[in-house]
N, C-alpha and C positions, 0 to 999 in steps of 0.2 A: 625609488628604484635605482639600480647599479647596472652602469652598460656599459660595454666596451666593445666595442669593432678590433677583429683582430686578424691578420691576414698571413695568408700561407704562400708562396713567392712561385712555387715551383707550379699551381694548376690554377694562380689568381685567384685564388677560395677566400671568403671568408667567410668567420664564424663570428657569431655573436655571444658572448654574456649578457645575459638578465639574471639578476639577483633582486629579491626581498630584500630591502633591506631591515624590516623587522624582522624574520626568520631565520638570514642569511644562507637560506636555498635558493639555490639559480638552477640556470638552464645552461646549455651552450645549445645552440643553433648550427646542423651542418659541421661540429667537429674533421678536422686532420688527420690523417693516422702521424702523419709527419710531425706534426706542432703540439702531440700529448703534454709534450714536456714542457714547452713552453706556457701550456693551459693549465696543467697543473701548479706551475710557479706563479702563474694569475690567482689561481684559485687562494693561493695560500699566502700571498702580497696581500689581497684584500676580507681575507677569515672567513672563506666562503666555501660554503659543504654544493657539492655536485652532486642537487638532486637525478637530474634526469640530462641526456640529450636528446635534442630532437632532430630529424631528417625531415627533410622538404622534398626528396624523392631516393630514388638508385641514382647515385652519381655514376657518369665515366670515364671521370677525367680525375679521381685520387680518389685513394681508401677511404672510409669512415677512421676514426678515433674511438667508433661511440662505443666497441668491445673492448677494446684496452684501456680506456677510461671506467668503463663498468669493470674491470679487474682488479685496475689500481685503487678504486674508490667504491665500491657498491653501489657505484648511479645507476639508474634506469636506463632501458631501451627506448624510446619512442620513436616510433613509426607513421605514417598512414595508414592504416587499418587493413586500407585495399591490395595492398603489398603482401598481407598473407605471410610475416617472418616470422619462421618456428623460431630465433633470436631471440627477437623482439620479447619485449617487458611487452609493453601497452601500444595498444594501437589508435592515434587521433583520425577522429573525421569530422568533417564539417557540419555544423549546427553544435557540438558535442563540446564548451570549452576546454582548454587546457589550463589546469592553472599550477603555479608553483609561488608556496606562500599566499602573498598578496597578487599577483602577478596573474591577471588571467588572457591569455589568448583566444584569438577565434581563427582555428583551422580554414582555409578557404579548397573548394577544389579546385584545380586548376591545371587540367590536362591541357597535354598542346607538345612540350616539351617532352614532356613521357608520359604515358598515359595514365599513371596516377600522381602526378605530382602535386603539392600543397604549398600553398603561401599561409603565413601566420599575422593576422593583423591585431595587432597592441591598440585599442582605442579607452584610453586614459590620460588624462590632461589638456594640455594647449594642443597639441597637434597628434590626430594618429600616425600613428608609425607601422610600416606595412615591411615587413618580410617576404620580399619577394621569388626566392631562391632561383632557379633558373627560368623562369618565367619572362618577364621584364628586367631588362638590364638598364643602364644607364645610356639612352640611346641609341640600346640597340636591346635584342631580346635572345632569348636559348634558343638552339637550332632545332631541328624538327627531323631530322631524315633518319634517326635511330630512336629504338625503345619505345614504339608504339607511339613516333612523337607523329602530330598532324598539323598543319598551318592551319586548317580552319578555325581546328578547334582549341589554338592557341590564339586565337584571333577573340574566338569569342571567349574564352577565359580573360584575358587583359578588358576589352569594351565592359566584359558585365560583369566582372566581380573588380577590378582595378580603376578604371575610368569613372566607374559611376562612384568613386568616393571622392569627399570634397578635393578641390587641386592643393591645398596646402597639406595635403596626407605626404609624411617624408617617408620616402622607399630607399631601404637598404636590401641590394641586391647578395647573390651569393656570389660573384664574379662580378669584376673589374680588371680588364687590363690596360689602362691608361691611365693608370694611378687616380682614379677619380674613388670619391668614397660616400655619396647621397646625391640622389635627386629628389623631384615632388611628382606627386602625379601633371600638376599643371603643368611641369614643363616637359616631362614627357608626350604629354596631349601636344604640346605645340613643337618640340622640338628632334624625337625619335625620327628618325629615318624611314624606320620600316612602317610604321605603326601611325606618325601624330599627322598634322593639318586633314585630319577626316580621311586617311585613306580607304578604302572600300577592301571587303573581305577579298574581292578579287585582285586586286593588288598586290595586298600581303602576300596571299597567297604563289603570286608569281615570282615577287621580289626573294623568299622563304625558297622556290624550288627551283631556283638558277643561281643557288647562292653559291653553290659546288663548293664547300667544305674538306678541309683535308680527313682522313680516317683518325679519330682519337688515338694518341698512343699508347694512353693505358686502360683503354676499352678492354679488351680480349681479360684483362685481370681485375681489373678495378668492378667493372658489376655481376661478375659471379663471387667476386671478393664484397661486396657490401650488398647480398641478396644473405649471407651470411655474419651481417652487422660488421664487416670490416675483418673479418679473419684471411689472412693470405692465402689463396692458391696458390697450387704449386708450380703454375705457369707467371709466378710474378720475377722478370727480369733480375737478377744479382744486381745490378744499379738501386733498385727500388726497395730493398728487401731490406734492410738496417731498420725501419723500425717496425718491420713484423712481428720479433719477437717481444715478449712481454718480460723483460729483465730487473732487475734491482735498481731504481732509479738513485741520483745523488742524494747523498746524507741530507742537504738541504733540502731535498722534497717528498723525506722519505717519513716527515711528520703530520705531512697533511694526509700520507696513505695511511697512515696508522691510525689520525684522528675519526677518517671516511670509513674505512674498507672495514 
């Protein structure tokens, strides 16, 4: 398999590459609208066809990618199922794999953060690898007080679908802002703030709703914009709007559109 952690500066996103390497189909994980271009010059550094993307939930903190990469390229939509996107190619849900190529996922549910969000766990090789997206963060976890989010029930998303896998499981979250780039579940058990030395649901829960959070900045555009697979409303700020449109990309990456699309 082909993997690459690749990050988006302005909403601490990242996205992941999985590629086959016998088929040379991948995925990207959580796509940028911002970083297309940059994902596209990956795609075509390493000779690799963009089967599908996948989302872990509605972001509110930046666009999707996953419509403008479906333009430039003819990849798929994947969603959660439970999100209901007239967009949307296919929808994942849990029990149901995901596979691209060789490459097969297992959808997790995992509300808390929003109330349909999904983590994807890769269990193949030395160590599973857990996609966490805004779920669990790297000692610390996604906030809860918009989008149907709950502390409870992000509490018991992390203990029974996250905790109960071995502790050497490496978690690549969708956010970091502290330049950090993997943890494991063990040390999240022991070292998270909110969550590790055995805190009790009524804990998190308290710690979750006195946490007083500023309002997202690009809430109000960013999830009516990706309930839409990433297409801009017309409420998206003039600062933010440069790569809304779908334009002629550089000569140099104008032969992996043509080899895809």
């Amino acid at each position: 398999m082909i993997f690459r952690q690749l990050f988006e500066p302005d909403s601490s996103t990242y996205t992941y590459l999985l590629a086959c390497e016998r088929t040379g189909e991948c995925v990207l994980i959580d796509p940028v609208i911002d970083t297309v271009e940059r994902d596209l010059g990956v795609l075509q550094a390493l000779g690799l066809t963009l089967t599908y993307t996948l989302e872990t939930h509605i972001h509110a903190d930046h666009l999707t990618g996953a419509r403008k990469l479906r333009a430039y390229t003819g990849s798929k939509i994947a969603v959660p199922a439970m999100d209901q996107l007239a967009c949307a190619d296919i929808g994942v849900e849990e029990g149901v794999p995901f596979r691209v190529g060789d490459i097969e996922l297992a959808p997790l549910f995992t509300p808390g953060h929003t109330g349909t969000h999904h983590a994807y766990l890769l269990n193949k090789g030395m160590q599973p690898v857990l996609f966490t997206g805004d779920a669990l963060l790297i000692e610390a976890c996604g906030r809860t007080d918009f989008q149907s989010g709950d502390p409870a029930a992000l509490y018991q998303s992390i203990h029974n679908k996250f905790f109960k896998l071995v502790d050497e499981t490496l978690v690549y979250p969708a956010h970091d802002y502290e330049g950090r780039q993997i943890t494991t579940i063990g040390q999240e058990k022991n070292r998270n703030p909110r969550l590790g030395q055995g805190k009790s649901l009524a804990e998190f829960v308290q710690i979750m709703n006195e946490m007083k959070l500023p309002y997202p900045r690009k809430i109000d555009f960013a999830v009516p914009g990706n309930q839409a697979c990433g297409q801009c409303p017309e409420n998206v700020p003039e600062q933010y709007r440069g790569p809304c449109d779908i334009t002629a990309l550089p000569i140099e990456l104008q032969r992996i559109v043509g080899d895809q699309g």
